[in-house]
C-alpha positions in Angstrom: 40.3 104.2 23.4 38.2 103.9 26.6 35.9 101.1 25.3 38.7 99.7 23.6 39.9 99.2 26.8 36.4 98.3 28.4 36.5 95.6 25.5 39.9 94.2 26.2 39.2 94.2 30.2 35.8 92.0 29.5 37.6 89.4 27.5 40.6 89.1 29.7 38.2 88.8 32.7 36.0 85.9 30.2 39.1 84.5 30.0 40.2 84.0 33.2 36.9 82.4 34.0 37.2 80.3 31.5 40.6 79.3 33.0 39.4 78.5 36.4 36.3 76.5 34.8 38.5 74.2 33.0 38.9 71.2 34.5 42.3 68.8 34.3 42.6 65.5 34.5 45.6 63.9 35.2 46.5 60.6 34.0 48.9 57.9 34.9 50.1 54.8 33.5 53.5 52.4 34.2 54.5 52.4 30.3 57.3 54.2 28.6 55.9 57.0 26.3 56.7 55.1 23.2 54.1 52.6 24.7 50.4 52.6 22.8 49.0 53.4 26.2 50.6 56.6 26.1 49.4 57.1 22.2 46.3 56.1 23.2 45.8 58.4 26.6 47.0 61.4 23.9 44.3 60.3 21.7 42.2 60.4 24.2 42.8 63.7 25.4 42.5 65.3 22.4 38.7 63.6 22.1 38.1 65.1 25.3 38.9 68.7 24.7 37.3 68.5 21.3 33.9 66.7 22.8 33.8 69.1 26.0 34.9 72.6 24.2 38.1 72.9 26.3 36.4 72.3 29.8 38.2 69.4 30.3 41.9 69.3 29.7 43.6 66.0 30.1 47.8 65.5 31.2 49.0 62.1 30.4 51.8 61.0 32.8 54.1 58.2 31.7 56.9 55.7 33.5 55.3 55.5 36.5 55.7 59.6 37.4 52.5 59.2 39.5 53.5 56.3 41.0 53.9 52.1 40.3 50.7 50.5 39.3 49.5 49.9 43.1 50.4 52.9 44.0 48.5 54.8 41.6 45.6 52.6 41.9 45.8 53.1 45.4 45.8 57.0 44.3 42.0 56.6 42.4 40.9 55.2 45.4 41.8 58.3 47.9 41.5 61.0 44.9 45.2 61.7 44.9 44.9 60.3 40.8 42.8 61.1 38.9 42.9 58.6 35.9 45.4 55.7 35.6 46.2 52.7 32.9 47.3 49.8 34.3 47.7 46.2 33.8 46.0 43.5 35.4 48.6 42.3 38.1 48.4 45.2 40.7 44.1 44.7 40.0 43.8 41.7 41.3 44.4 42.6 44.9 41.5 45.1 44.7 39.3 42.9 42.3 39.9 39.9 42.6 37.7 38.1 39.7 39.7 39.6 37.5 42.9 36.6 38.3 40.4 34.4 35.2 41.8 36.5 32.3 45.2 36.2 33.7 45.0 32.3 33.1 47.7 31.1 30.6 47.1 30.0 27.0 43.1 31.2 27.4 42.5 33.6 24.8 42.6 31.8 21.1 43.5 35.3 19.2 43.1 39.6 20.1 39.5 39.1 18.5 38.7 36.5 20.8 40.2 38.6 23.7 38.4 41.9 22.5 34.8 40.0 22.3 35.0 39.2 26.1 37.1 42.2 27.1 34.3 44.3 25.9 31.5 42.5 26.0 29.4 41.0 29.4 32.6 39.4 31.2 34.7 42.3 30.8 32.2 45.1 31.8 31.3 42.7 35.0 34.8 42.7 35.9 34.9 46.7 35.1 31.5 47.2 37.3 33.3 45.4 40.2 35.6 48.3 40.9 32.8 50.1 42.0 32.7 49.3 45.5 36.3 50.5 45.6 35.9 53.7 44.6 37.2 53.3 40.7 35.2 53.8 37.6 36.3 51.1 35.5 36.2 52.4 31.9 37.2 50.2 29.2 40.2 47.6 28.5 42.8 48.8 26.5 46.1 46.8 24.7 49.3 45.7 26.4 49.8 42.6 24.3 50.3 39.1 24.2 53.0 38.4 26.5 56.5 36.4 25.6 59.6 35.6 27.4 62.9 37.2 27.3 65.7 34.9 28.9 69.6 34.8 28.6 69.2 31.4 27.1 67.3 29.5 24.6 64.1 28.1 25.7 62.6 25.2 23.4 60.6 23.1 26.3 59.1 24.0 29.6 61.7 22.0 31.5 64.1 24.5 29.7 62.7 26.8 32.3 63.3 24.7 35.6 64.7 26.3 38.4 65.1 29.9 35.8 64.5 33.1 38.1 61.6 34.5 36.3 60.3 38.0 36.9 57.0 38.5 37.3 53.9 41.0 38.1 52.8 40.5 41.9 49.8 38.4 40.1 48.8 35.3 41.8 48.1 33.8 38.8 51.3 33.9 36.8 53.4 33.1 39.9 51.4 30.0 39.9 51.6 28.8 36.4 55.4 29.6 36.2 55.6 27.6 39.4 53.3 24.5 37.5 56.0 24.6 34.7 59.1 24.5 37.1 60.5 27.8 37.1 61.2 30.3 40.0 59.1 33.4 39.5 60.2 36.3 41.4 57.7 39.2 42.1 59.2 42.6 41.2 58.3 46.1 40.4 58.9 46.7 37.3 61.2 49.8 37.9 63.9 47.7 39.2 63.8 45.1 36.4 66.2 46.7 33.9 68.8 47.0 36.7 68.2 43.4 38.2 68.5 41.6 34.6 71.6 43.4 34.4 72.8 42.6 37.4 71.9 38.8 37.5 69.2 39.2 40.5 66.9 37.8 38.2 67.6 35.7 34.9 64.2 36.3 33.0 61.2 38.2 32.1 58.1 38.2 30.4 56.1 41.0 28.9 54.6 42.1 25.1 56.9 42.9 22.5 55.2 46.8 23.0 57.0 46.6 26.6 60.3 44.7 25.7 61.2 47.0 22.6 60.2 50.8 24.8 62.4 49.5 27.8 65.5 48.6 25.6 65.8 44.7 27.3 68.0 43.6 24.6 70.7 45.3 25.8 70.2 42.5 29.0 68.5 39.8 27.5 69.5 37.9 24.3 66.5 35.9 23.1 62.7 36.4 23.0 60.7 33.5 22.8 57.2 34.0 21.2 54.9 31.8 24.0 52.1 34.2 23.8 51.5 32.4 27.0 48.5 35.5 28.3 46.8 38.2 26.4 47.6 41.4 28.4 44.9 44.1 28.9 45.6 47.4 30.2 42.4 48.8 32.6 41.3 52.1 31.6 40.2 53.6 35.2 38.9 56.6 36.9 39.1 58.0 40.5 35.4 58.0 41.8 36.1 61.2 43.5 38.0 62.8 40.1 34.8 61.3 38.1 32.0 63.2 40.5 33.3 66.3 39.6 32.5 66.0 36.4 29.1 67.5 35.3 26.6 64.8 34.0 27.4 66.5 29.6 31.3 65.9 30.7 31.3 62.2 31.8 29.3 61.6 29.0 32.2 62.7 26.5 34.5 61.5 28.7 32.6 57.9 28.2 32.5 58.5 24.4 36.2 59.6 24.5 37.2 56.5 25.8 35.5 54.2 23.5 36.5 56.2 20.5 40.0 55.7 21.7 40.1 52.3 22.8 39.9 51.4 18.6 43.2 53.5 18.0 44.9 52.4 20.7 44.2 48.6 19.9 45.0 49.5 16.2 48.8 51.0 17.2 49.1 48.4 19.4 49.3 46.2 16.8 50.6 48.1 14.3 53.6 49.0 16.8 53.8 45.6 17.7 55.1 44.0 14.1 57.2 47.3 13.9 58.7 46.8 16.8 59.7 43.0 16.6 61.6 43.4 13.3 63.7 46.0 15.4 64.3 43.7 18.3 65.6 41.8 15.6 68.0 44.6 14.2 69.1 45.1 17.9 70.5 41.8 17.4 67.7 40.0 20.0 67.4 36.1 18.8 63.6 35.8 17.7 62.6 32.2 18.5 58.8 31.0 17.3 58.5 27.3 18.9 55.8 25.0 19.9 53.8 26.1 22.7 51.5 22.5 22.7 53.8 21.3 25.7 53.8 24.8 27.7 49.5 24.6 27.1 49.8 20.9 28.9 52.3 22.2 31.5 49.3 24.6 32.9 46.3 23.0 31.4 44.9 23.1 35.0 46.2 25.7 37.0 42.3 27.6 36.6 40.9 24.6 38.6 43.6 25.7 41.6 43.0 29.1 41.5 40.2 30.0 44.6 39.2 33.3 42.9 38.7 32.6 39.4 35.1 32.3 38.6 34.4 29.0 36.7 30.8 31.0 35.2 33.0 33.6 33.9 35.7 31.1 32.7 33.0 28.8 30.4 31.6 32.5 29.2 34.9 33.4 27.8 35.8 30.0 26.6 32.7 29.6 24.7 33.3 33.1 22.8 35.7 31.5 21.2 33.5 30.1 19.4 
């Protein structure tokens, strides 16, 4: 019985040890849970535990419970977050190169978008978070983004004078200010409430976003513009990332790629799901021509101060 207990004593005390070696990451991101960010941050932790024996234990946060996007980017760069998924409209206040693959109408199709997302454009744009204190990890899939309004829109001048919300993105504020409409800046926690309300009369966001935050019980049609491919940044603190022993961040690395392929894939498998149930919520799907909303902001990168026109003819020609 006494080694018994001698046995029991040493694994309770391996253990514990074990417990205070295991290190957790917590991540953060501004979707609902039924978003692909949130499948894809699960995904992701599960890779990690597997890849690291347990030592690293990720805890995915959804709807903004570690704070809006510039708040929690804000948190990577004092520590106080440890991993966050955000979209590019809070980014380009900290990075601001990264206002060229906000430009309207300039990705011809998610391949397109992928090729310069991951390839020498992209990992610039991820390399430049650097110097504020951010690991930039990989892009991950918010979708192509389409309008939601109280009223049919066929034309841009359908939009003239429409109070539009949008991300505090220089960017889109300028091209919905080309085409005529009034773009508001808002977090997107008080959206719901302010469609409902009539503070604003618009929004635009993927059909991912529209479906997990229930906007058509306050917004009647969706118009399928597809007017900017929207990538979420995969991103860690520098401070959260140094504690990670050299084996770690290299499964962490290899985590993320692994799960930047499933997240893409729900995205778009969630995407076509979800659309057909907008439907069935009784949301009027409208597919129109986008030629005269192209022509509406055809030059809005030549107005833009920080969009760099080297990186702008790299993704344009990877169309290609």
């Amino acid at each position: 019985m006494k080694r018994l207990a001698l046995v029991l004593s040493a694994a309770l005390v391996s253990l514990s040890a074990a417990a205070q070696a295991q290190t957790v990451i917590k991540a953060g991101h501004g979707a609902q849970a039924g978003h692909p960010t949130q499948f894809g941050l699960l995904k992701f932790g599960e890779l990690v535990a597997a890849k690291t024996g347990g030592q690293v234990k990720v805890e995915v946060y959804p709807d903004r419970q570690l704070g809006e996007e510039r708040e929690m980017v804000e948190g990577l760069q004092l520590g106080t977050v440890d991993m966050a998924v955000v979209s590019t409209g809070p980014l380009n206040a900290f990075v601001p190169q990264i206002g060229v693959i906000d430009l309207p109408f300039l990705f011809k199709d998610s391949q397109h978008a992928y090729k310069v997302l991951d390839g020498e454009v992209g990992q610039d744009l991820l390399k430049r978070m650097e110097s504020k204190g951010i690991v930039g990890m990989a892009w991950w899939e918010n979708g192509w983004r389409h309008l939601t309004t109280k009223k049919s829109i066929k034309a841009p001048d359908d939009l003239k004078g429409v109070k539009l919300r949008t991300m505090q993105n220089p960017v889109h504020i300028a091209a919905f200010k080309q085409i005529g409409a009034a773009p508001i800046p808002m977090a997107w926690g008080e959206v719901f409430t302010s469609l409902g309300q009539g503070v604003i009369d618009a929004q635009e966001n993927p059909v991912t976003v529209i479906y997990t935050n229930s906007l058509w019980e306050v917004q009647k049609y969706l118009t399928l513009t597809g007017h900017v491919y929207g990538p979420h940044a995969v991103m860690f603190s520098k401070v959260a990332w140094d504690r990670l022993t050299p084996d770690q961040q290299k499964a962490v690395r290899e985590a993320v790629m692994e799960a930047t392929a499933h997240q893409r894939e729900t995205s778009q498998r969630l995407e076509r799901e979800q659309l057909e149930e907008l439907k069935k919520k009784g949301m009027v799907v409208e597919t129109i021509d986008t030629a005269p909303f192209r022509a509406a902001t055809a030059e809005i990168a030549a107005s833009q101060k920080n969009v760099d026109q080297g990186m702008l003819e790299k993704i344009r020609a990877a169309s290609n």
